[in-house]
C-alpha positions as CSV (number, residue, x, y, z in Angstrom):
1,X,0.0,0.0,0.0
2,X,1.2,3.5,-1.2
3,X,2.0,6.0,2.2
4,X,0.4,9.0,1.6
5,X,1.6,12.2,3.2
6,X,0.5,15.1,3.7
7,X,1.8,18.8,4.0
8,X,0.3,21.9,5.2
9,X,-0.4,23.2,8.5
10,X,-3.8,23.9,8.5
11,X,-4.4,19.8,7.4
12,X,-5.9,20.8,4.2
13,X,-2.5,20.8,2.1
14,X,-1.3,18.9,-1.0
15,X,-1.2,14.9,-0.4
16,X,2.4,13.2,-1.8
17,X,2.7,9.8,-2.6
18,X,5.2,7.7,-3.9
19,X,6.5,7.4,-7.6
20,X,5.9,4.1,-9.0
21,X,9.3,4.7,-10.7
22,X,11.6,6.4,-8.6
23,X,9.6,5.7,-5.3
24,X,10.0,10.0,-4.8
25,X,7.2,12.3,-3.4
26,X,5.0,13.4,-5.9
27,X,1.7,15.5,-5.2
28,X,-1.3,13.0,-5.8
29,X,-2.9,15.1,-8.8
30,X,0.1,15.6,-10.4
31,X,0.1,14.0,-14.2
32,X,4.6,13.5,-13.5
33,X,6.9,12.7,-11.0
34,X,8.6,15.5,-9.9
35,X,11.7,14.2,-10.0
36,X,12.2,11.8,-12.9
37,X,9.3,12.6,-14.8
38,X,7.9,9.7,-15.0
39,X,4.0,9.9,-15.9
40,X,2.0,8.9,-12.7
41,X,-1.7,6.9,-12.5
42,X,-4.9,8.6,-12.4
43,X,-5.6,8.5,-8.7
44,X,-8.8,8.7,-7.6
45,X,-10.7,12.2,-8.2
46,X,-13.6,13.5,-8.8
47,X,-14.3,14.9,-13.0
48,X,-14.2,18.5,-12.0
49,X,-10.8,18.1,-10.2
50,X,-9.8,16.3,-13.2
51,X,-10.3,18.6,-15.7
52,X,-9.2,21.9,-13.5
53,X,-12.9,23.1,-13.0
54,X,-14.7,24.4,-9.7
55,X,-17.4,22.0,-9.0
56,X,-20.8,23.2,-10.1
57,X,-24.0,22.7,-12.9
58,X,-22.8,26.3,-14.7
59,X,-19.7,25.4,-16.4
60,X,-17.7,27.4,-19.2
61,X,-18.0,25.3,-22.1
62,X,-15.1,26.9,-24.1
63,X,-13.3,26.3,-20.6
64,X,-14.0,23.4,-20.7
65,X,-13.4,22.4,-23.8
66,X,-9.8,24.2,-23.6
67,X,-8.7,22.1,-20.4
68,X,-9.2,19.0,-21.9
69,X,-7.7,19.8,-25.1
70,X,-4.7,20.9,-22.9
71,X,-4.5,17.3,-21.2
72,X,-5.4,15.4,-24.2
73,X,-2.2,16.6,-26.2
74,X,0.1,16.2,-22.8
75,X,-1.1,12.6,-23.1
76,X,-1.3,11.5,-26.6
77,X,-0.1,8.4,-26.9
78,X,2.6,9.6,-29.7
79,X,4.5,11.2,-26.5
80,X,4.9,7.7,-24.9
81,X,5.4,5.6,-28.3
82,X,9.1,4.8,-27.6
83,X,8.2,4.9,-23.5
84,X,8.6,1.0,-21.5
85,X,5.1,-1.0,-21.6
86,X,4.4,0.0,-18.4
87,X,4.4,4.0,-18.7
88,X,2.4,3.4,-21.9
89,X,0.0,1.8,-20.3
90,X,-0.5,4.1,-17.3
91,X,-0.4,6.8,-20.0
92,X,-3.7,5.0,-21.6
93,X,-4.9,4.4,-18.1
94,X,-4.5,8.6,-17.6
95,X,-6.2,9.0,-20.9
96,X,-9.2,6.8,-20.3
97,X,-9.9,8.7,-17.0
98,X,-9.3,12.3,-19.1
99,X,-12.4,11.0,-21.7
100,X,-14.6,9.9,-19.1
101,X,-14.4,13.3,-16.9
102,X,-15.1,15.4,-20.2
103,X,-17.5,12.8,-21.4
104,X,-19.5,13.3,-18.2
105,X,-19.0,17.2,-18.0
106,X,-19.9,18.0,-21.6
107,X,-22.8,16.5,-21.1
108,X,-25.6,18.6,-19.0
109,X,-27.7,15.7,-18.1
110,X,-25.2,13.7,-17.3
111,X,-23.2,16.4,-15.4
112,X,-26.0,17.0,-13.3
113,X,-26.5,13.3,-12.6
114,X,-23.0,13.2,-11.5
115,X,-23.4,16.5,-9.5
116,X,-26.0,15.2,-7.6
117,X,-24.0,12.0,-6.7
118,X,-21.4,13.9,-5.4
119,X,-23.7,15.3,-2.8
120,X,-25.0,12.2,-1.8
121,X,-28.0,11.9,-4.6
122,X,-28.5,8.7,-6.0
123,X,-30.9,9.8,-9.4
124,X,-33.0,7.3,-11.2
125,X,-31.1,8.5,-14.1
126,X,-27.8,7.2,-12.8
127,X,-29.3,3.6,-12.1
128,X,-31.3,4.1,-15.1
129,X,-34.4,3.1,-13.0
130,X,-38.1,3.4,-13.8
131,X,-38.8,6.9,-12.4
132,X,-40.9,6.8,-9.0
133,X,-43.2,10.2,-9.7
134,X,-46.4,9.4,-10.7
135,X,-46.6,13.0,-11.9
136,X,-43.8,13.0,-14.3
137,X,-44.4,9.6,-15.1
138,X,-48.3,10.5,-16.4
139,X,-46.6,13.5,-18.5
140,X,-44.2,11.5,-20.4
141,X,-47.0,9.3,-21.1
142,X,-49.3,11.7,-22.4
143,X,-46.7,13.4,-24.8
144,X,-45.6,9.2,-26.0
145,X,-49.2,9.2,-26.8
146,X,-49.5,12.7,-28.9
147,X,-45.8,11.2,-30.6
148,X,-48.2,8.0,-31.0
149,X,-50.8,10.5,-32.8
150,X,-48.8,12.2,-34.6
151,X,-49.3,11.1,-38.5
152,X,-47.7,13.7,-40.2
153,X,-43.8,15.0,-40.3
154,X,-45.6,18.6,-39.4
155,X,-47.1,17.4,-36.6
156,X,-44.0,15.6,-35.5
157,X,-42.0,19.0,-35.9
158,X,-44.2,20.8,-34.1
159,X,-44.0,18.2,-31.0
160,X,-40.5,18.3,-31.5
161,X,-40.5,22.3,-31.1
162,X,-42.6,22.1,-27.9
163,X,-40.2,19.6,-26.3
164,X,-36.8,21.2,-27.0
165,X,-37.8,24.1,-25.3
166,X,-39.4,22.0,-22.4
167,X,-35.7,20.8,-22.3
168,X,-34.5,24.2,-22.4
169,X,-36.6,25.0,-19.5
170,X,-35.2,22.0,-17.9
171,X,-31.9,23.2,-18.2
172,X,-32.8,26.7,-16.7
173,X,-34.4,24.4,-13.6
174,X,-31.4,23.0,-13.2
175,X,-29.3,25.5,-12.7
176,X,-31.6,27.7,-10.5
177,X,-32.2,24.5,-7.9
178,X,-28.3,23.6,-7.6
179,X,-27.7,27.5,-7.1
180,X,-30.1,27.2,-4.5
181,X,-28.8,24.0,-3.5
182,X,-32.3,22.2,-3.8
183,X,-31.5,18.7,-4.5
184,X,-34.7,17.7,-4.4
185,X,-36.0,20.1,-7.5
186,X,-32.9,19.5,-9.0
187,X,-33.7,15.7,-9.3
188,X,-37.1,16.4,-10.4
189,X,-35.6,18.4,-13.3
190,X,-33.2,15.8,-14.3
191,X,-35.7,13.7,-14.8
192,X,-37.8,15.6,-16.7
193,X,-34.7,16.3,-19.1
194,X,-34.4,12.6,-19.3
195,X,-37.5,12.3,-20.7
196,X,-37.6,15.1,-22.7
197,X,-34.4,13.9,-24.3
198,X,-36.2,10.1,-25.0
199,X,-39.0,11.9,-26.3
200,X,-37.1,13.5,-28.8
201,X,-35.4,10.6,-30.3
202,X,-38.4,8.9,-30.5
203,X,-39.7,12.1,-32.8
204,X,-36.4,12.0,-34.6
205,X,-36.8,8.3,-35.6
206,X,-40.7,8.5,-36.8
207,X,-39.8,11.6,-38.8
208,X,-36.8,9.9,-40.9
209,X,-39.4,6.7,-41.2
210,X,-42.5,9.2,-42.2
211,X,-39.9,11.1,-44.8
212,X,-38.1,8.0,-45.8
């Protein structure tokens, strides 16, 4: 087991551990050892952390974007072609972990999902449960069965128009209950995205096969 230390007076400073290669400290987010460079695991972290962003629903896309860019081209795997098989792999293993923060953050329903699980909120959406609001659930089912209706690619597009903004509104929900830290509302409104999202698919596919 790796000895973690820690520095900082006031208990909350950096944490070392050791190099895998040359067994020296090395702070436990840092991508390389600070003395012989060597590329270090993942580590366990949350995505925010990951990607240099303060925790939070409101994130700067083109900040966002920009970070992992940044960490995507300090670990191609063209820097570690002619590396030993071990450093390649923990380069992958760094790379993996980079896609899977952005591929979580980039997404809003899926950033939220993960939001809430960082402050203890297990959503249906994460365990891709049947939702337990009778409400919500009898709205989905009504607009299923106006999609059912629907016999005309007009008709389709105008369902289509009324849901995207529902979604937008969902979005808007979102933000306003984690600002007021109302998990509760929050949840509600990631769920409602969710099926707002499923609802449009389902447009999107009996368009093409009305126009096809």
């Amino acid at each position: 087991m790796a000895v973690v230390h820690k520095i900082g007076g006031d208990g909350a400073g950096t944490q070392f551990v050791p190099c895998w290669s040359c067994k020296g400290p090395v702070a436990g987010r840092a991508l390389f050892c600070h003395t012989c460079g060597a590329i270090q695991p993942p580590g366990v972290t949350d995505h925010f952390t990951r990607l240099g962003m303060a925790p939070g629903f409101d994130l700067d896309d083109e900040k966002l974007e920009k970070q992992y860019l940044g960490f995507q081209r300090v670990l191609h795997p063209d820097r570690f072609a002619a590396k030993p098989a071990k450093e390649r792999a923990i380069a992958e293993s760094q790379a993996v972990a980079l896609n899977e923060a952005y591929g979580v953050l980039d997404d809003p329903l899926k950033r939220a999902t993960y939001l809430l699980q960082m402050k203890g909120v297990i959503s249906e959406v994460a365990e891709d449960k049947t939702v337990s609001d009778p409400a919500l659930l009898m709205e989905a089912m009504e607009k299923r069965e106006a999609l059912s209706d629907a016999e005309s690619a007009d008709a389709i597009e105008t369902l289509m128009a009324n849901e995207a903004a529902s979604a937008i509104q969902c979005l808007s929900d979102i933000s306003r209950a984690f600002a007021d830290d109302d998990l509760e509302a929050a949840n509600r409104a990631v769920l409602r995205l969710k099926y707002s999202r499923k609802l449009l698919e389902e447009a999107r596919l009996k368009r093409a096969a009305l126009e096809s």
